[in-house]
N, C-alpha and C positions, 0 to 999 in steps of 0.2 A: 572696530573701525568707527562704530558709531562715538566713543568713548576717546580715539584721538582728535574724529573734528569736533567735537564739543570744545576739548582745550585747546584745541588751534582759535576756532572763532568767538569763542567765550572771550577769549584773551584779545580776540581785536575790540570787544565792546570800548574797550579803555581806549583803544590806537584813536577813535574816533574823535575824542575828549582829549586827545597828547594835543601841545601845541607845536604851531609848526612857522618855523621862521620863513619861510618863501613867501611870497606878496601874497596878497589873497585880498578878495573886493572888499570893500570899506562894507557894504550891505548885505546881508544873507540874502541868499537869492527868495524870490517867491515862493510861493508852494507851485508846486507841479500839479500839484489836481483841485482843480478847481471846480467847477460843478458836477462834473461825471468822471470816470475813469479814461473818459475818449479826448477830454481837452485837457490835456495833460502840457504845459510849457517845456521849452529846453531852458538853458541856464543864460542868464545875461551875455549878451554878444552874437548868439547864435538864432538862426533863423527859426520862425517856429513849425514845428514840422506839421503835415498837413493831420487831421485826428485819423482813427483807425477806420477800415472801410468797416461799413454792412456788413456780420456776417464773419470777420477776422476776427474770432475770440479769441486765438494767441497774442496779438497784440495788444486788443481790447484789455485784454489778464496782466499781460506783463506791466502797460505801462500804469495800469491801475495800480498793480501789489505796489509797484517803486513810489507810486504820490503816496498811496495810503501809509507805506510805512514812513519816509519820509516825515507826515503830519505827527509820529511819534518824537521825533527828534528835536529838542528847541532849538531858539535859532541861531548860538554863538556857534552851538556844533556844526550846525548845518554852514555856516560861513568858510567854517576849518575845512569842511569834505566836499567844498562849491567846486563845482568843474567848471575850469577858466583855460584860458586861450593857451596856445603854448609856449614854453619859453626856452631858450638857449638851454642845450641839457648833453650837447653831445662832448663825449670822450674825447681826450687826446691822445691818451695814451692804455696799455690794458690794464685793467687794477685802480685807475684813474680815480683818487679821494676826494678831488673837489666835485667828481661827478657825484658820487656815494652821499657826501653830504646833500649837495643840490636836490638830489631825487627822492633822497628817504624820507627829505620833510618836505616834499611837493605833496600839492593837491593832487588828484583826477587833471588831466590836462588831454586840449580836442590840438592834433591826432594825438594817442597814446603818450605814455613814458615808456621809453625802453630800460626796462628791470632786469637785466642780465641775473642769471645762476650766482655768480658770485657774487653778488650786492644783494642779490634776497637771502642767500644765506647769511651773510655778514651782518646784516639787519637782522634776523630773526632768531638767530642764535642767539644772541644777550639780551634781548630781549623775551625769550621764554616762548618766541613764536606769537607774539604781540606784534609784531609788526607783518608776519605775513596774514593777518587779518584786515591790517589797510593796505596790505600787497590788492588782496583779494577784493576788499573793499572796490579800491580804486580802479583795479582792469574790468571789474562787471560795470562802475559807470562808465568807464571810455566804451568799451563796449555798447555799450547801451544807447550813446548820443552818436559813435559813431553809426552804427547800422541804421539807428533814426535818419540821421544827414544823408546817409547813402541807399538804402530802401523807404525809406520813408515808412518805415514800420519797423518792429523790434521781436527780436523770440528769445529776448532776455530779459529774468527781472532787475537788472543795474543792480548797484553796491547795497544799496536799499532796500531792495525786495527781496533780493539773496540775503543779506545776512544780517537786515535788521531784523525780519522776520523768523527766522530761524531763532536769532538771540532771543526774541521772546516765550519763542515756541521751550527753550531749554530754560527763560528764569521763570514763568509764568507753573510752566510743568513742576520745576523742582519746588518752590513756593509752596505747589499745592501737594504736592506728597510731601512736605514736611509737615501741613497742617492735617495729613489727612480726607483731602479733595479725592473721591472715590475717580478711578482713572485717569488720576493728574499724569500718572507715566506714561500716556500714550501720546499727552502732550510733546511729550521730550524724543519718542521715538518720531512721532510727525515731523519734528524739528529736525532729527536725523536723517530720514527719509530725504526730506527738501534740499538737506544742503548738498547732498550725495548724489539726486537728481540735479540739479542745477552745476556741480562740478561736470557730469556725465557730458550736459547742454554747452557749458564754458566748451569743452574740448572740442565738441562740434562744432561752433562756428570759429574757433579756430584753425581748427578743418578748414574751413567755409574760407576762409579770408588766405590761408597760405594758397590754398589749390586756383585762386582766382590770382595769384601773379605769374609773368610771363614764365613760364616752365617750370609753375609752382605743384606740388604734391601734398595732400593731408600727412602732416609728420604723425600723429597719435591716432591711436585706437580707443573711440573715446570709453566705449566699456570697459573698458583698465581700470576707470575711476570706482568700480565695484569690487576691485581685488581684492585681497586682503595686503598687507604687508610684508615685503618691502615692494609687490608689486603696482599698489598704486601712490606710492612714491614717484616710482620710475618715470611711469605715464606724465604725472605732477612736474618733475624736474623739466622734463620735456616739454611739456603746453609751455614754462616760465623761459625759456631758452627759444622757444622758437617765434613765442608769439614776442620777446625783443628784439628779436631780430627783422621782423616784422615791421614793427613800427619804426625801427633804426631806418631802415630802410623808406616809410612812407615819410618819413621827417626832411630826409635827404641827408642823413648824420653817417658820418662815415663807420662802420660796424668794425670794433676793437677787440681782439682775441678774448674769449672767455675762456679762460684754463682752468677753472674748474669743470666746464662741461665739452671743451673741444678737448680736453687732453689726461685730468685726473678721475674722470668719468665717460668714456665713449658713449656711452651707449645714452647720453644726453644728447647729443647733435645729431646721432649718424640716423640713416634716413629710416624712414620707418622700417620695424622688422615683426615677428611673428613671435611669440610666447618661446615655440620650440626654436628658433631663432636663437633668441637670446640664451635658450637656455646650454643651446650646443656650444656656444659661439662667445669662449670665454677670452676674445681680442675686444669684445664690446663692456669690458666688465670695468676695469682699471685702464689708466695706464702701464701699470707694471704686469698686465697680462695682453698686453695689443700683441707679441709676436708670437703667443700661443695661439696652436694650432686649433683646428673644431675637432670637439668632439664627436666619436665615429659613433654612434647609438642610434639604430634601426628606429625607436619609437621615437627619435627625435627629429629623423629626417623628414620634410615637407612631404605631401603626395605631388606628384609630378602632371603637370597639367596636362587637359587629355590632347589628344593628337587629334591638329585638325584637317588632315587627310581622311 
């Protein structure tokens, strides 16, 4: 596991450094951390949010990692990965190409992009999974400015603390076990650990954000993100399918069929279910298994809630 997201986020190092035709500010934004980790700014246009309380190390942490790694990055990149206001991005139709263009070379944008299932695969496929590292990139900044706008604190480290840090943790490590650096390799699993913890944290305030709309539900179980494969694929597919839909929705853009995840993959949209769930319950597998029945197996069925009589 550790050994796919290396090459999954290895491979966004470059997405960061791809150029990208959507407008972007003529300036690179400032640094975000400026004397301490606590006065940390938002991005040009946005209000700045008030510093972390007394005592809030979760904040105080995240919004530090996001400046300090940031200060890694010079400034044309930083221009390219600038979170900037939103623009016209919604679908007309499903499969919609000028939206695919539009979105795979946008910034971070406040609220979100909605990234459907079939446009991150489509992008990340020919690209070698290069692009779902400024997939990933880009939904921990939104993330990260949105929760700031709206709590006014953050329990994420944005695109930056997540996966500039990590990338270092994996060239710094490997550098040093090629020259011989006595425990360079725990470097790399630290690197590992982090990104696997912070996938785990993505899916809970995804949680967070679905369950707070009117008759909304956490779609994922964010412990999946520990599984091995193809189980935290599944979980993965799901966070990218629900959290666009999400934003479709706070944009006010009208949400256009995803057939690869409403119809050539159930078990991407359908509502949340349980390990043995899935595993009985091969209608959520394909399309071409949706009229198959469940399977009958004792050690697969749920235990049955206690009675409360």
């Amino acid at each position: 596991m550790l050994a796919l997201a290396s090459s999954v986020l290895l491979a966004s190092s470059s997405a960061l450094i791809a150029p990208h035709a959507a407008p972007l500010r003529s300036l690179p934004s400032p640094s975000r951390l400026h004397t301490s980790p606590s006065r940390m700014g938002p991005p040009p246009g946005f209000e700045t949010p008030p510093p972390p309380k007394d005592g809030d190390y979760v904040d105080i942490f995240c919004r530090g990692i996001n400046g300090l790694m940031e200060q890694s990055v010079v400034g044309p990149i930083k221009a390219v990965a600038q979170v900037r206001e939103a623009q016209p991005q919604a679908a007309t139709k499903p499969l919609d190409q000028d939206m695919f263009w539009r979105t795979v070379r946008s910034p971070p944008e406040m609220p979100g992009l909605s990234r459907p299932v079939w446009l991150t695969i489509a992008a990340s496929v020919p690209t070698a999974l290069g692009w779902y590292g400024w997939y990933k990139f880009s939904v921990e900044e939104e993330l990260f400015y949105d929760e700031l706008r709206r709590e006014g604190r953050t329990t994420g480290a944005g695109g930056y603390g997540t996966l500039l840090l990590f990338t270092w943790c994996i060239l710094l490590g490997g550098a040093g076990s090629l020259v011989g650096v006595p425990h360079a390799d725990a470097l790399i699993e630290l690197g590992g650990v982090w990104i696997l913890l912070g996938q785990v944290n993505l899916y809970k305030r995804v949680n967070e954000l679905l369950a707070e709309l009117p008759g909304g539900e956490p779609p994922v179980h964010a412990w999946w993100a520990l599984l091995p494969p193809p189980l935290d694929v599944v979980v993965g597919l799901r966070q990218v399918h629900f959290l666009a839909k999400y934003w479709a929705e706070i944009r006010g853009d009208e949400w256009q069929k995803d057939v690869v995840a409403e119809e050539y993959f159930p078990f991407i949209s359908a509502p949340r279910f349980t390990l043995k769930t899935f595993a009985r319950t091969p209608s959520l597998w394909f399309g071409f298994t949706k009229d198959w029945g469940d399977f009958d197996v004792d050690f697969l069925k749920e235990e049955a809630a206690p009675s409360q009589e």
